[in-house]
Backbone of each chain as ProteinMPNN parsed JSONL, in Angstrom:
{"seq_chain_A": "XXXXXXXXXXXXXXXXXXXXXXXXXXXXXXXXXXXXXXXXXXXXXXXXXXXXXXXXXXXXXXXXXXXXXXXXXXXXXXXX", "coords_chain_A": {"N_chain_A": [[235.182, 248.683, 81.041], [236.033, 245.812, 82.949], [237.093, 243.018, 81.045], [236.576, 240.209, 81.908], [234.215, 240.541, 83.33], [232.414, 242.17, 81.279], [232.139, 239.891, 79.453], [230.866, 237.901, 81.186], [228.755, 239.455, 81.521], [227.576, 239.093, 78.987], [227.063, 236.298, 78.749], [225.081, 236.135, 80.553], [222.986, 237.673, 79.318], [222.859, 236.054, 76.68], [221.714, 233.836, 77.85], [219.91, 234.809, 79.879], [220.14, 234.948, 82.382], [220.502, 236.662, 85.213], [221.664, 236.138, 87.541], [224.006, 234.784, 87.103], [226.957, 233.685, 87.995], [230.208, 233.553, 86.358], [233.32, 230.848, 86.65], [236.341, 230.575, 85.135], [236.305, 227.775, 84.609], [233.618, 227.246, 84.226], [231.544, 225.188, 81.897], [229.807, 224.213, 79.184], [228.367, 222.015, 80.514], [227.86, 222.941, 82.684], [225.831, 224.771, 82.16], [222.594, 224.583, 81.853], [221.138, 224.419, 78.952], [223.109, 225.569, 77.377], [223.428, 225.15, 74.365], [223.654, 223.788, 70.9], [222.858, 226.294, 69.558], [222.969, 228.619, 71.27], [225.323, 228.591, 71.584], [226.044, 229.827, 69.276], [224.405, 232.588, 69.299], [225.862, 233.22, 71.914], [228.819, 233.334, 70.126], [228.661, 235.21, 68.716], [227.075, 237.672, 69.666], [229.252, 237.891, 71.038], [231.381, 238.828, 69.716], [230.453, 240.861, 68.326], [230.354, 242.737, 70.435], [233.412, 243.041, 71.522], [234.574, 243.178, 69.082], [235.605, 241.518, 67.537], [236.552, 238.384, 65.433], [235.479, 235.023, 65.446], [237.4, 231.634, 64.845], [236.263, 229.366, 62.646], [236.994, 226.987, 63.741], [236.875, 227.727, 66.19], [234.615, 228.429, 67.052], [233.09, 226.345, 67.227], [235.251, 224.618, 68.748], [235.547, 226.057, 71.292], [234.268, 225.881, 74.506], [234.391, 226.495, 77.141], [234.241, 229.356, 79.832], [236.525, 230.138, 80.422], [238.249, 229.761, 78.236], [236.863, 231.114, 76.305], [237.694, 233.715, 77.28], [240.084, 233.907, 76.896], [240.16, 233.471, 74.254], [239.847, 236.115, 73.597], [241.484, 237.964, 74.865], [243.787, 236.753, 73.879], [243.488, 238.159, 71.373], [243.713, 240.567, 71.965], [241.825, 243.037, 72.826], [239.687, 245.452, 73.28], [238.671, 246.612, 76.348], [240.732, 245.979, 79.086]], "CA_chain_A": [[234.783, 247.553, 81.903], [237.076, 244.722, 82.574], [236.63, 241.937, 80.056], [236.064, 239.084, 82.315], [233.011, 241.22, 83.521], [231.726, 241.961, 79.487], [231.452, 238.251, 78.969], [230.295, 237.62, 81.994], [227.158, 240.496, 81.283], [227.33, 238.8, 77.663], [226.398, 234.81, 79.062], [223.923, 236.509, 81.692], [222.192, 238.353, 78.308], [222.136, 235.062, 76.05], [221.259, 232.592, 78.761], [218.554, 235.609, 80.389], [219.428, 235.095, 83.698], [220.995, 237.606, 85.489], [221.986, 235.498, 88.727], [225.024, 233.527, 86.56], [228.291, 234.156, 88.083], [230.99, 232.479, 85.561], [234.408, 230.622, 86.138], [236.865, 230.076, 83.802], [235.999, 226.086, 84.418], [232.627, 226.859, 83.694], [231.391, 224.901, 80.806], [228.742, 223.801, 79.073], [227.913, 221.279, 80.855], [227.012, 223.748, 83.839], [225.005, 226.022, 82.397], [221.438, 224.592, 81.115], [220.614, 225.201, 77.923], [223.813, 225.965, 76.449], [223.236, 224.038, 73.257], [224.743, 224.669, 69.4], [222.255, 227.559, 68.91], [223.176, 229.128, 72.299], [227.188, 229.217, 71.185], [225.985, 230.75, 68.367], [224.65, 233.355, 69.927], [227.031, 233.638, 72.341], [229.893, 234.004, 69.259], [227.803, 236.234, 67.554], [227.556, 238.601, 70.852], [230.597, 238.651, 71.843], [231.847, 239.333, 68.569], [229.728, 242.365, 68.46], [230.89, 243.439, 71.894], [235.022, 242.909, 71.44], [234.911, 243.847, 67.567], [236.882, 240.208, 66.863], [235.728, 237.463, 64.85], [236.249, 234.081, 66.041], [237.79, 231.248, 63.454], [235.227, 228.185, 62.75], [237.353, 225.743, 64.802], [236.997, 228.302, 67.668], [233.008, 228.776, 66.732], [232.754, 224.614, 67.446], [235.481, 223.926, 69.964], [235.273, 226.553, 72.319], [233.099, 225.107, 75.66], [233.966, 226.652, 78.282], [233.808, 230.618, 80.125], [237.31, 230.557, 80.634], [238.463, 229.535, 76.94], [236.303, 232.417, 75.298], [238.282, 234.987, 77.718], [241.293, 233.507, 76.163], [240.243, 233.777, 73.054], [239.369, 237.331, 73.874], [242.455, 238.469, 75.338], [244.326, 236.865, 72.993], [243.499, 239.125, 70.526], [243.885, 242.04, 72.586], [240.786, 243.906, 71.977], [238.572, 246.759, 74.152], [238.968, 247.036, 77.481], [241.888, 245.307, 79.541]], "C_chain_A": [[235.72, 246.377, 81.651], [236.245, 243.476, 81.56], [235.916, 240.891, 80.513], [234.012, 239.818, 82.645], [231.969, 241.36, 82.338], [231.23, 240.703, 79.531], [230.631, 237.781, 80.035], [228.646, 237.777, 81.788], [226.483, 239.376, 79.747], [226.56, 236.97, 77.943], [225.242, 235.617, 79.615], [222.449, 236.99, 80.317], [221.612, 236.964, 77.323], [221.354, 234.113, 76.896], [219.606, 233.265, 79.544], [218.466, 235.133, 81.704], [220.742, 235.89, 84.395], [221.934, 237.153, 86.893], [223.575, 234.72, 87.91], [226.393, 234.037, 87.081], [229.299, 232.916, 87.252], [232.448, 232.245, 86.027], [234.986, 230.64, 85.414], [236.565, 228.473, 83.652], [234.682, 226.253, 84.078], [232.281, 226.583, 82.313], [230.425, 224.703, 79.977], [227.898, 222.642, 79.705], [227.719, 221.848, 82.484], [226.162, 224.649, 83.861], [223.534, 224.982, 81.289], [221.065, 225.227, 79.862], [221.5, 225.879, 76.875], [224.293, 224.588, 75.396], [224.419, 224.626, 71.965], [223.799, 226.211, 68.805], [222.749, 228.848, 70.469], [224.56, 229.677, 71.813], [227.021, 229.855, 70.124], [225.669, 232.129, 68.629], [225.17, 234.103, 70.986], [228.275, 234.271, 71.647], [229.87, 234.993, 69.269], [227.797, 238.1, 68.858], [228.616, 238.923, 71.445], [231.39, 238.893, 70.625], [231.713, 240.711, 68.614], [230.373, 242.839, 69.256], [232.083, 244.132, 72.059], [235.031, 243.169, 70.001], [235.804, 242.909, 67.147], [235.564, 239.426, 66.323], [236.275, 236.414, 65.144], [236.216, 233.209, 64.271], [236.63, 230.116, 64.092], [235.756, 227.362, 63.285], [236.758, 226.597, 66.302], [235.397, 228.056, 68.226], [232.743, 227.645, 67.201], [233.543, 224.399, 68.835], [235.417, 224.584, 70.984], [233.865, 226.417, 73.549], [232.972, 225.584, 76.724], [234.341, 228.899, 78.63], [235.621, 230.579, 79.718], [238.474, 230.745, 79.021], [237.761, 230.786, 76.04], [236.985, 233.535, 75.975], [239.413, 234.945, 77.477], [241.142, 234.059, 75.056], [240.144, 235.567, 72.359], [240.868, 238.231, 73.91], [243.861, 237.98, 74.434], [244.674, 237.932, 71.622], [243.619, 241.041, 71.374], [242.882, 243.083, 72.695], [240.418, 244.557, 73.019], [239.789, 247.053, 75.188], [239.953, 246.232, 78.279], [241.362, 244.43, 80.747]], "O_chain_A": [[236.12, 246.0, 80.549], [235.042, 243.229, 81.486], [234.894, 240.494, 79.955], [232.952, 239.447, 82.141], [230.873, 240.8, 82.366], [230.031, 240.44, 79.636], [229.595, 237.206, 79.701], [227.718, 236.969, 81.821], [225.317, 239.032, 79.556], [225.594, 236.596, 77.277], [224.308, 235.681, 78.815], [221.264, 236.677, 80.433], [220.416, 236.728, 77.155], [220.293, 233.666, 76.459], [218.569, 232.629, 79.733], [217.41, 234.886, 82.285], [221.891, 235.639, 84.031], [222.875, 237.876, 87.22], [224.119, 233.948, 88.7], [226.903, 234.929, 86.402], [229.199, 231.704, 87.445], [233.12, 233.272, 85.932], [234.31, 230.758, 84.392], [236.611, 227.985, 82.523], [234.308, 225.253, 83.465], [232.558, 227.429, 81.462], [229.794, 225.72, 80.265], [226.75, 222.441, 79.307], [227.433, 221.052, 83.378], [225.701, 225.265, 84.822], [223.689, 224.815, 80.08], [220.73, 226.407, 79.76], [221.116, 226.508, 75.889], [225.03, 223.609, 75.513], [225.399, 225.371, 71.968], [224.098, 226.943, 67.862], [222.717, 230.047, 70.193], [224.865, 230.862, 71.677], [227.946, 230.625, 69.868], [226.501, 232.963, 68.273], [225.048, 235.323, 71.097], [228.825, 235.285, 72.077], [230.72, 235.783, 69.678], [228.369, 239.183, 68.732], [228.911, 239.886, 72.153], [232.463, 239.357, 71.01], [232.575, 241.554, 68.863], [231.236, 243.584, 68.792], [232.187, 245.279, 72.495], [236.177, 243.587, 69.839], [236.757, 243.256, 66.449], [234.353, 239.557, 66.5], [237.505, 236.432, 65.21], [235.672, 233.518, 63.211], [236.226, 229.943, 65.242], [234.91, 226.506, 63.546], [236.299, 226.014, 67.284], [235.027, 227.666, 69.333], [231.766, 227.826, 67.929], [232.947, 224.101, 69.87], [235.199, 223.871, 71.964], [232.72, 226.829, 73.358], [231.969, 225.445, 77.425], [234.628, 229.623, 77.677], [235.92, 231.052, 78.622], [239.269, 231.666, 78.837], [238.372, 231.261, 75.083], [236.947, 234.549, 75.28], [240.053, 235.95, 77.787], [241.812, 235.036, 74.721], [240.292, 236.032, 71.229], [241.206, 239.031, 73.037], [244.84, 238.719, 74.325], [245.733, 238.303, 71.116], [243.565, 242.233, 71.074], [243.363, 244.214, 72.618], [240.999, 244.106, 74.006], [240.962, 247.422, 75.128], [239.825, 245.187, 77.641], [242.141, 243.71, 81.373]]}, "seq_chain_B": "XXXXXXXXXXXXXXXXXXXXXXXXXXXXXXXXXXXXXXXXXXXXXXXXXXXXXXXXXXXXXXXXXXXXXXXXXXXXXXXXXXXXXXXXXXXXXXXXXXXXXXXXXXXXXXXXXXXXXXXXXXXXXXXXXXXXXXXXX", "coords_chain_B": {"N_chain_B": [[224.596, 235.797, 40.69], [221.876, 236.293, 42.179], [221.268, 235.286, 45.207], [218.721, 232.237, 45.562], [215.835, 231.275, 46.905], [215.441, 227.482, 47.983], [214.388, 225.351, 49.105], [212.399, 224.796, 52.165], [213.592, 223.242, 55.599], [211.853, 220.927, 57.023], [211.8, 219.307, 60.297], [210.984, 216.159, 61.542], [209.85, 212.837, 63.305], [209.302, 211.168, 62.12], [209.326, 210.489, 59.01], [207.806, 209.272, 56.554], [205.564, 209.27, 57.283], [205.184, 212.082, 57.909], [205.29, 212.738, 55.017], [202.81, 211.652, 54.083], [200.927, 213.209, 55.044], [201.536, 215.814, 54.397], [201.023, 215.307, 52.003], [198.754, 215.002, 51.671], [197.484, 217.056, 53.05], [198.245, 219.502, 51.306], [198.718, 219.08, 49.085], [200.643, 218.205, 48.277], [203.823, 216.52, 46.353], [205.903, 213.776, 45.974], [209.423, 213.821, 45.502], [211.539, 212.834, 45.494], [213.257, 209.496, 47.053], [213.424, 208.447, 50.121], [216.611, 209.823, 51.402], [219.439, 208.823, 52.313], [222.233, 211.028, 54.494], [224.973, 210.854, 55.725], [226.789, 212.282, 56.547], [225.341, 214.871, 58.064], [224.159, 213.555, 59.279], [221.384, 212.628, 58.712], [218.297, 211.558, 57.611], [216.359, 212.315, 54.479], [213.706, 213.751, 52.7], [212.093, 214.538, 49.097], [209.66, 217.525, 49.245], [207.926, 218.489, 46.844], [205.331, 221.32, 45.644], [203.567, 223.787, 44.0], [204.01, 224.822, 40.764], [207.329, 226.441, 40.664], [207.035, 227.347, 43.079], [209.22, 227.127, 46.336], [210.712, 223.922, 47.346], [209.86, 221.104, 49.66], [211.883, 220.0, 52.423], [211.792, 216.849, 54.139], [213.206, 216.379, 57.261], [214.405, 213.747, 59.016], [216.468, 212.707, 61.991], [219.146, 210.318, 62.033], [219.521, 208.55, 63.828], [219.827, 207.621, 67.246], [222.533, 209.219, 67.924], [222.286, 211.298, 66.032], [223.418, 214.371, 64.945], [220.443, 215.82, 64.876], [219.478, 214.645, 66.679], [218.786, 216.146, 69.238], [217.403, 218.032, 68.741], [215.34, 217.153, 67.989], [214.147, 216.619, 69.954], [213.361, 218.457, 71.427], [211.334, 219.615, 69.854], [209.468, 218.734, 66.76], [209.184, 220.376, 63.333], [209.591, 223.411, 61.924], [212.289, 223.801, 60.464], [214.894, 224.8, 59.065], [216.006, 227.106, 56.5], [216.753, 227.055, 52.824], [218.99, 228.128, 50.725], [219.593, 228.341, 46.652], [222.646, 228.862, 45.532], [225.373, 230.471, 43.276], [227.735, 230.984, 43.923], [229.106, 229.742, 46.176], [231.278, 229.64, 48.04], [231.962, 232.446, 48.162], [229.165, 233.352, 49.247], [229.226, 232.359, 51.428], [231.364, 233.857, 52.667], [230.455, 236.495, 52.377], [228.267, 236.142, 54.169], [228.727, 235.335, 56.51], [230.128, 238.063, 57.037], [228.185, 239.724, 57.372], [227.29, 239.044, 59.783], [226.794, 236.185, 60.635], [226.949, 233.351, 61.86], [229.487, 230.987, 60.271], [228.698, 227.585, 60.709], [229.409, 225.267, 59.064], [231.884, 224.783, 57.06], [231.407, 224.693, 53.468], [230.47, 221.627, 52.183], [230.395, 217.827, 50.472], [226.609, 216.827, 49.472], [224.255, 214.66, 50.046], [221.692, 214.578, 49.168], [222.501, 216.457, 46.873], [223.998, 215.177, 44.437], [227.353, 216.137, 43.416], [227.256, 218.159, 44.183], [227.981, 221.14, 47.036], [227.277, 222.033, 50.354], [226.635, 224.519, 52.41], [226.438, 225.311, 56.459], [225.088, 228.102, 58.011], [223.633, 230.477, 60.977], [222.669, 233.233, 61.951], [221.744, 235.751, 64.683], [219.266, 235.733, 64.686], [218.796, 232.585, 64.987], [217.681, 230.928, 63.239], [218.625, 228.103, 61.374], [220.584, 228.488, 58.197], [221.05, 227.254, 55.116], [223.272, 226.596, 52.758], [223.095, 226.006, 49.313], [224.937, 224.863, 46.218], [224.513, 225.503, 43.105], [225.407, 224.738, 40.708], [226.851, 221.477, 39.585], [230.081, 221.016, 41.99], [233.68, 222.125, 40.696]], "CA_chain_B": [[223.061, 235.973, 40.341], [221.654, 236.508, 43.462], [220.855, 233.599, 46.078], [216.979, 231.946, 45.976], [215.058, 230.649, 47.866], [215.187, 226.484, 47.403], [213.676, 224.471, 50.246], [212.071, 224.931, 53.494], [213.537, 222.067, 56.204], [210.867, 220.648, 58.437], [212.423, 218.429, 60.967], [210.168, 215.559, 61.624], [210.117, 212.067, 63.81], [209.107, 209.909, 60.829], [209.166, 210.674, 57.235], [206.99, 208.301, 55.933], [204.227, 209.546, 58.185], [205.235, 213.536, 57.361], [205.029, 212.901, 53.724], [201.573, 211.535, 53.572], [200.257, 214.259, 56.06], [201.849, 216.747, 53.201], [200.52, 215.255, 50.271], [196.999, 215.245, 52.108], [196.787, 218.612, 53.31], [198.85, 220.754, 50.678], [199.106, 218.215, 47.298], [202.651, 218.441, 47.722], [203.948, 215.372, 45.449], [207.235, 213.254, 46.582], [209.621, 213.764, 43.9], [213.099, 211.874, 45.833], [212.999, 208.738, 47.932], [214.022, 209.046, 51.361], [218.004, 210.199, 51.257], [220.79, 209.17, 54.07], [223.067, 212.245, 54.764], [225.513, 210.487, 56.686], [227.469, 213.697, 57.095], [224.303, 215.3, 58.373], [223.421, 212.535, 60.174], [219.94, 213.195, 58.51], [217.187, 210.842, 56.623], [215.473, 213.42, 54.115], [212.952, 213.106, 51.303], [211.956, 216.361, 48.933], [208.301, 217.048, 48.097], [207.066, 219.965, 45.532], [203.964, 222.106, 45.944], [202.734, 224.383, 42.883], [205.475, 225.334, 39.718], [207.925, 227.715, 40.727], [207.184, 227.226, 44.275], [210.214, 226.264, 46.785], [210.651, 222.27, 47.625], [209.579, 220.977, 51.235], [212.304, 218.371, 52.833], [211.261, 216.358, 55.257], [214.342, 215.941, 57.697], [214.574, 213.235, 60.494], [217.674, 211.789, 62.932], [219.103, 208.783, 61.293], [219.808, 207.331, 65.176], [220.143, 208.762, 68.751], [223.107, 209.705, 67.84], [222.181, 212.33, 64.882], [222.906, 215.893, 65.084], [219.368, 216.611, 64.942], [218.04, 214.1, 68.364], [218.801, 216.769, 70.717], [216.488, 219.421, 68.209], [213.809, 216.811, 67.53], [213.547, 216.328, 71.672], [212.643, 219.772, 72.004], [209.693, 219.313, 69.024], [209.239, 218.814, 65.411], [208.828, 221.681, 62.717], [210.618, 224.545, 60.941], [214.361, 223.816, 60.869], [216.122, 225.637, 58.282], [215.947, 227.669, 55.042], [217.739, 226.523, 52.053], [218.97, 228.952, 49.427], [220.476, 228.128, 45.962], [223.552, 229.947, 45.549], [226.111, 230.419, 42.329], [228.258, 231.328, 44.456], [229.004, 229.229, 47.586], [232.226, 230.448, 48.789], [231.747, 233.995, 48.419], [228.311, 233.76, 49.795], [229.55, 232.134, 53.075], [232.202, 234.984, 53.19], [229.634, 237.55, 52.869], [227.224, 236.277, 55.195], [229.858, 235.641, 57.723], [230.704, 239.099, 57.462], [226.77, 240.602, 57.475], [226.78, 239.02, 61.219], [226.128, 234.856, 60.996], [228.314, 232.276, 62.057], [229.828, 229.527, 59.652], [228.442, 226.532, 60.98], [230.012, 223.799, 58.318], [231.847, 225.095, 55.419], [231.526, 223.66, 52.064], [230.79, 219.445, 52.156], [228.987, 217.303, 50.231], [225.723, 216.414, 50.438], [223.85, 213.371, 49.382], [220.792, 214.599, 48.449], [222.455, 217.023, 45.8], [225.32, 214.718, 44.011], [228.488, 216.454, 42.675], [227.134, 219.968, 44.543], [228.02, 220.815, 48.212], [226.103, 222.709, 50.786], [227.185, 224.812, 53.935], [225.455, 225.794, 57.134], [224.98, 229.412, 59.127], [223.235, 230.868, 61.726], [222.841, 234.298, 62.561], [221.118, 236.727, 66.07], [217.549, 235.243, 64.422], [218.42, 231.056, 65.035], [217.195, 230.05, 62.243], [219.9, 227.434, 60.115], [220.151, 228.637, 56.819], [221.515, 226.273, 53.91], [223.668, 227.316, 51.524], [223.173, 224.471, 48.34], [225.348, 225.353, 45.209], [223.295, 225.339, 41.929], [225.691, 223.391, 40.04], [227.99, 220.981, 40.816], [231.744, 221.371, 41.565], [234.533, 221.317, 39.57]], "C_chain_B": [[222.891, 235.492, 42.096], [220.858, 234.901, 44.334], [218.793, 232.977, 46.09], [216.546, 231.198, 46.693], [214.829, 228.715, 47.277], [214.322, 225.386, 48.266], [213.466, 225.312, 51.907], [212.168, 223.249, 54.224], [212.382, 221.515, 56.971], [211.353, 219.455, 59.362], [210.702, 217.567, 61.508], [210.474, 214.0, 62.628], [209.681, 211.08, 62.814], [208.614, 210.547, 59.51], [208.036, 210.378, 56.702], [205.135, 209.168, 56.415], [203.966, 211.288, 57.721], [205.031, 213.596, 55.877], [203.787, 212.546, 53.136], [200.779, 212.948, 54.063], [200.08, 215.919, 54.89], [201.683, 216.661, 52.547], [198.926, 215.214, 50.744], [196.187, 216.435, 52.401], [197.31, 219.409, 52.068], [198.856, 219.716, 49.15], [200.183, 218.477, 47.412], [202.946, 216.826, 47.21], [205.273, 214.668, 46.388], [207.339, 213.272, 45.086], [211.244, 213.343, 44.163], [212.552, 210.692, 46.639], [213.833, 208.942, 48.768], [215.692, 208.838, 51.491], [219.012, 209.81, 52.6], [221.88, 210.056, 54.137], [224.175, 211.785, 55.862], [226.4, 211.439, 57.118], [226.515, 214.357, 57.975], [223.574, 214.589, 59.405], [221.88, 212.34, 60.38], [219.043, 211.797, 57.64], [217.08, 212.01, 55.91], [214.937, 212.826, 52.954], [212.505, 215.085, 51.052], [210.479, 216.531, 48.189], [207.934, 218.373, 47.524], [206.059, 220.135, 45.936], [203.792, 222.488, 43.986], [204.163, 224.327, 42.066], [205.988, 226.399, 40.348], [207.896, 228.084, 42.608], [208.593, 226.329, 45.391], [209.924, 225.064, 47.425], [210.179, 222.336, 49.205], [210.552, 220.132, 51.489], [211.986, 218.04, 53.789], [212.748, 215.651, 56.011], [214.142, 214.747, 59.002], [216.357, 212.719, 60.868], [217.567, 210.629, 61.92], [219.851, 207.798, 62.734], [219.946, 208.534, 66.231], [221.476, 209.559, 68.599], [223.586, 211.53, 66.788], [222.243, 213.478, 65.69], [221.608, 216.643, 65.375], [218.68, 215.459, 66.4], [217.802, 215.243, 68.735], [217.296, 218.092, 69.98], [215.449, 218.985, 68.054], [213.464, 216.416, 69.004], [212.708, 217.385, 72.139], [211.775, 220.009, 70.505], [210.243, 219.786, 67.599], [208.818, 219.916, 64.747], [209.334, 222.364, 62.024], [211.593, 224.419, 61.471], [214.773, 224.661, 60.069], [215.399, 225.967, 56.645], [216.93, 226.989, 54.122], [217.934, 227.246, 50.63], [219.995, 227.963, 48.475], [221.421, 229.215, 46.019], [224.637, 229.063, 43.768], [227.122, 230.353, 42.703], [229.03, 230.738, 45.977], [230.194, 230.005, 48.93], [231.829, 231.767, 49.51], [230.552, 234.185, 49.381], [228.484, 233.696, 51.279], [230.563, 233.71, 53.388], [231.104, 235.954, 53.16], [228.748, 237.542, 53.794], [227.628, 235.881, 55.792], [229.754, 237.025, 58.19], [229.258, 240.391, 57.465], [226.465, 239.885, 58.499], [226.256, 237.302, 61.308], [227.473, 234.318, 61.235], [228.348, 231.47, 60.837], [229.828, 228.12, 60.559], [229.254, 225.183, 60.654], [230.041, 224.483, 57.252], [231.621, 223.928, 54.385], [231.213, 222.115, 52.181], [229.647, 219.035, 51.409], [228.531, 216.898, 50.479], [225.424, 215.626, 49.557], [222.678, 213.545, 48.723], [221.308, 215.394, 47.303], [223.907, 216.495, 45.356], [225.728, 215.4, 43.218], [227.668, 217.892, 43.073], [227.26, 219.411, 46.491], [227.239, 222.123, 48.695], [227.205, 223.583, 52.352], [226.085, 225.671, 54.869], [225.939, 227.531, 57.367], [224.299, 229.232, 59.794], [223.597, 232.378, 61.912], [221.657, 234.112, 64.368], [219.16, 235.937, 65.732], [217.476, 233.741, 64.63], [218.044, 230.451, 64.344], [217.992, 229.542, 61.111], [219.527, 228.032, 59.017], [221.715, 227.28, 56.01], [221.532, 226.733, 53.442], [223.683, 226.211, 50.194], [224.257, 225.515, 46.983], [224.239, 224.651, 44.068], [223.554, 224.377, 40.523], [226.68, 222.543, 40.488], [229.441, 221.284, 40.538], [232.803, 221.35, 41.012], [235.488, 220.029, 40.415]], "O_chain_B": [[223.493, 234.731, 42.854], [220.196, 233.925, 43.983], [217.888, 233.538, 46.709], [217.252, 230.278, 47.106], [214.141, 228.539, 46.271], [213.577, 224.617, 47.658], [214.181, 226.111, 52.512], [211.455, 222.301, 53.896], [212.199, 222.316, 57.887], [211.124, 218.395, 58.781], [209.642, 218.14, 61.755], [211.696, 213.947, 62.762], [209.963, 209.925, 63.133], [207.502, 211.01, 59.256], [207.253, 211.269, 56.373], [204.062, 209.413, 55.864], [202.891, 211.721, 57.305], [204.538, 214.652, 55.482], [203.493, 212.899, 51.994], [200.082, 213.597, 53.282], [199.151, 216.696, 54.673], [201.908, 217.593, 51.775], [198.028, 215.445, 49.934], [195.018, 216.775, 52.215], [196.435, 220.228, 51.786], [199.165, 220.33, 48.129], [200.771, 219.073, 46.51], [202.257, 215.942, 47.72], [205.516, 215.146, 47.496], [206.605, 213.073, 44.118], [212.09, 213.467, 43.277], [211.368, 210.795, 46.961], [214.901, 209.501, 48.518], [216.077, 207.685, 51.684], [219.199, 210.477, 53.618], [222.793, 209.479, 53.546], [224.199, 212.436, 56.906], [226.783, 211.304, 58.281], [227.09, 214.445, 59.06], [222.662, 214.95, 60.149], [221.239, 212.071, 61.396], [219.823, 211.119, 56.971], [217.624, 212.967, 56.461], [215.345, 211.847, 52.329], [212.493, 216.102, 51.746], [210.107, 216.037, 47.124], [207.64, 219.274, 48.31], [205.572, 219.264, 46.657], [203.876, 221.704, 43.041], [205.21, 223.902, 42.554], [205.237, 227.331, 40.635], [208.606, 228.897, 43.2], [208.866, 225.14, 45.226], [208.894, 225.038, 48.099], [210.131, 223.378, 49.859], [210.381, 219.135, 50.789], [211.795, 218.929, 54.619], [213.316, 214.669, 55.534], [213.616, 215.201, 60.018], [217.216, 212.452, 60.027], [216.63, 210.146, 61.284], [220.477, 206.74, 62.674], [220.094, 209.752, 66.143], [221.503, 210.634, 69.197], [224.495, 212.359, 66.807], [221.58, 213.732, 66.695], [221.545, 217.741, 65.929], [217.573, 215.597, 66.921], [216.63, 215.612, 68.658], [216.507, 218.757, 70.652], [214.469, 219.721, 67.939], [212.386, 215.846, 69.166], [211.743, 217.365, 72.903], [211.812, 221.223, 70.304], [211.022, 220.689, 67.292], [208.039, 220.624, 65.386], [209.725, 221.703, 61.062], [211.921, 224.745, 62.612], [215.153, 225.637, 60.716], [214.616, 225.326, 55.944], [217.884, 226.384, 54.611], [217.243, 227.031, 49.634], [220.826, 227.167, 48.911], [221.132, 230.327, 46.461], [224.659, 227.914, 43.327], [227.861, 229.651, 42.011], [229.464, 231.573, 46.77], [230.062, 230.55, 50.026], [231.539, 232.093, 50.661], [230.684, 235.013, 50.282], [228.121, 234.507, 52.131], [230.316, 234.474, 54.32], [230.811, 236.261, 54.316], [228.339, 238.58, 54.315], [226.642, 235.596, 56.473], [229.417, 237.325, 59.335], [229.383, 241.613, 57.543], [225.24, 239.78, 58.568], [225.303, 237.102, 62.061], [228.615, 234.674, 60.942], [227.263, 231.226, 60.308], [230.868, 227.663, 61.033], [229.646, 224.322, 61.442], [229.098, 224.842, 56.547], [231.655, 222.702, 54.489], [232.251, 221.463, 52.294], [228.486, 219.444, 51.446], [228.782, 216.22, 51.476], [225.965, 215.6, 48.451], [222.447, 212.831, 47.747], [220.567, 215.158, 46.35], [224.912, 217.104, 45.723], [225.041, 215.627, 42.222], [227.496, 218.698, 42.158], [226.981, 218.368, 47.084], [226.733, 222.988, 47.981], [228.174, 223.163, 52.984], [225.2, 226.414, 54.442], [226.977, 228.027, 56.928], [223.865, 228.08, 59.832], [224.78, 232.703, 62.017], [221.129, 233.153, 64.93], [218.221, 235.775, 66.511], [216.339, 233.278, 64.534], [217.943, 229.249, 64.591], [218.14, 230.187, 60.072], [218.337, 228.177, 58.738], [222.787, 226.803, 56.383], [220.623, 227.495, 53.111], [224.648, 225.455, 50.31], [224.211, 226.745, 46.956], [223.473, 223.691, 44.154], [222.836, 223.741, 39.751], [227.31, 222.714, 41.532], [229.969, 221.637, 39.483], [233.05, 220.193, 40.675], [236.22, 219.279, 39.769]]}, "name": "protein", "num_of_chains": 2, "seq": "XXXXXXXXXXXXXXXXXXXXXXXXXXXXXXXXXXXXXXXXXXXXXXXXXXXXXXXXXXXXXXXXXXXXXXXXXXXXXXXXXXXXXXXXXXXXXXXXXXXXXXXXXXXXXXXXXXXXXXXXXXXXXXXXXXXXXXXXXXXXXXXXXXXXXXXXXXXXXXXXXXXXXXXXXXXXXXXXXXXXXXXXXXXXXXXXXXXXXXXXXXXXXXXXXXXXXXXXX"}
């Protein structure tokens, strides 16, 4: 499954709503409810998912959809 | 030596008011006066129960601006665990790598001078506190 799609499934799973289609501009400040326990489990899931570990600057500054598929693809990991 | 159990947080909107409430229902004693965490951006005070039993702190916001408004908007209560550890480093590396995030490595804290403390979070939400047991070199 393409990646953007994964994360995509992976917000839709922490957030619990299945309707979320994500930009890369989307940020936190468009999605309700994405607080500091939310990015945590967001990390934490998509960690799991992609088999990477993000670094503790990433864990804090990362905000928005399109920045975690960076950080994703950066590392090269799963599916393309 | 393995990590213990040292405090349970309770996030609260006034101290003063949470610490009588706790020495009325439970005999828990006050045994600090109320602490500023300006790293933490926390008030806290620490009150005892029985011997051998872990501490209570009583956490509030030290202004709208504190780390903890946005958690005491959505209601007062169980915030965070707080283990001692021998170990601080290592422990963060291992419980990094048994599935939590690193929150805030290593910093000190004010309620425990010349020892520092770091956060997590794992899949369960619930902060844990890492305190070291003595202080640093």
């Amino acid at each position: 499954m393409h990646r953007r799609l994964m994360l995509q499934n992976l917000f839709r799973e922490v957030f619990d709503d299945e309707s979320l289609v994500l930009a890369p501009e989307t940020s936190r400040a468009d999605i309700e409810g994405w607080d500091s326990v939310a990015q945590v489990q967001l990390v934490l899931a998509i960690e799991e998912a992609f088999g990477i570990q993000f670094t503790e600057t990433e864990v804090s500054g990362i905000s928005a959809f399109g920045e975690f598929l960076d950080a994703i693809q950066k590392r090269g990991s799963l599916a393309a | 030596m393995k990590p213990s159990l040292h405090h349970l947080g309770i996030l609260v909107a006034d101290i003063a008011q949470a610490a009588q409430t706790y020495q009325a229902r439970y005999h828990h004693a006050v045994v600090t006066d109320v602490i500023h965490d300006p790293v933490q951006t926390a008030y806290v005070q620490f009150l005892k129960g029985a011997e051998g039993e872990p501490l209570i702190e009583l956490v509030s916001p030290d202004g709208p601006e504190s780390k903890l408004a946005n958690a005491l908007k959505k209601g007062a209560g169980l915030h965070h665990l707080c283990y001692n550890t021998d170990e601080l480093e290592a422990d963060c590396r291992r419980l990094r790598a048994s599935g939590m995030v690193l929150l805030q490595s290593p910093v000190p804290a004010a309620a425990f001078p010349g020892r520092r403390i770091a956060w997590l979070m794992g899949r369960d939400r619930i902060p844990v506190e890492l305190v070291e047991s003595t202080a640093s070199r």
